[in-house]
Structures are given as C-alpha cells and as structure tokens.
N, C-alpha and C positions, 0 to 999 in steps of 0.2 A: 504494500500500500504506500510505502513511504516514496518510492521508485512516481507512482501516478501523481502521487503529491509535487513535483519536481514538475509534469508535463505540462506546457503551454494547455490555457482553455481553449485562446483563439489566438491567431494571427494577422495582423495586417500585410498585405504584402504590394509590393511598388504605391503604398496610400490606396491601392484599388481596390484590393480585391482582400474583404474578408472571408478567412479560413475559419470556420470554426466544427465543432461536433457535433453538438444540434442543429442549432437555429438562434432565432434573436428573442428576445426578452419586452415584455412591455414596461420592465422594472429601470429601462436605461436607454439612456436617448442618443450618448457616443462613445463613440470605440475607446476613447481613453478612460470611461469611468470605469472598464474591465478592472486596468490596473489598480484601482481601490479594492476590489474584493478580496474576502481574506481567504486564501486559498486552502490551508492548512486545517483542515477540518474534515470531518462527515460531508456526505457532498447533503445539502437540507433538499429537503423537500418542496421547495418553495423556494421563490425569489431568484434572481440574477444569474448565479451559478448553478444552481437549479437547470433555466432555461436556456443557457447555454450549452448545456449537456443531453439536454431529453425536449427540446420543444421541437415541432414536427410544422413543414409546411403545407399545406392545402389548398387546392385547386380551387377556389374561391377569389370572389370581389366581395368585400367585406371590409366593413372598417370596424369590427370586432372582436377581441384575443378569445378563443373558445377554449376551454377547457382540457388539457388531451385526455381524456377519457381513458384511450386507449394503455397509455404509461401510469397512469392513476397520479401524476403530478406533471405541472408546467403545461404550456398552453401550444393550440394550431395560431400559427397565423397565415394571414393568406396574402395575396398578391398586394393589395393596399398598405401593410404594414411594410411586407420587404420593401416596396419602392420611397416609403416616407422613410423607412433606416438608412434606405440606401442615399437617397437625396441628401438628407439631413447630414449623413458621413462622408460624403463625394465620392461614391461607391460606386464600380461598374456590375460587382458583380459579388454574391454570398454563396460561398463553397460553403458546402456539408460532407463531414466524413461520414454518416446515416442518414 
C-alpha cells in the first residue's frame, strides 16, 4: 500500500492534456487544487480523491453530477461537465486509465 501511496492521482501533460484514473470531480474547479489533497490516507469514500479514482463518464448532455450507483461512491458526469473542466483548465483533452 505504501508503494500506491507514492503514485501520481493525475497528470498534467504539455498544460493539455489531463491524465488521470477516473474522471473529474465536482468537489474542484483546477488542476492545481489536486496538489492540496492529502494523499497519505485511506482513499474516503467521498470527495476529490474519491473522484479522481472511481468517477465514470457518460454519454449524456446534462448539466448534472449523478451518483455512480454502479461503484457505490463518487459520481457520472457527462459531456457538459468534461467540457466546462476542460475550458475552465485550457484542456484539449481528459485521458482515463478506466
């Protein structure tokens, strides 16, 4: 565990293109407020690192975070949320390793 505790959440890469494992969060509005969370923990159930790690995108136009149901924590978002992160962060593009 101490070894995952070391690994990057996400990535920024040439300013463009965020990398990350999930998905985006509705708990944070820029890429730099990543580097405040406290990594060294339980990953919670909830909140920022949370959705980082387990939130899912969906084929959807919506300007809604829904629930994921499916993971039993952290939320879908859809096409309106990626592109207001993406704008908001001068984003071309959010890689997911899931």
């Amino acid at each position: 565990m101490r070894l995952f505790d070391l690994l990057p959440v996400a990535a920024l890469i040439d300013k463009k293109y965020f990398a990350v494992h999930g998905g985006i969060s509705p708990n944070f509005n820029k890429v730099e407020e990543i580097q405040q969370i406290e990594r060294f923990k339980e990953i919670p159930i909830k909140g920022v690192l949370c959705d980082l790690l387990w939130s899912d995108p969906k084929d959807e136009i919506t300007d809604r975070w829904t629930p994921n149901n499916t993971r039993q924590c952290s939320y879908y978002f859809g096409i309106q949320q990626a592109r207001t992160f993406m704008s908001r962060n001068r984003l071309k593009l959010i890689i997911r390793g899931h």
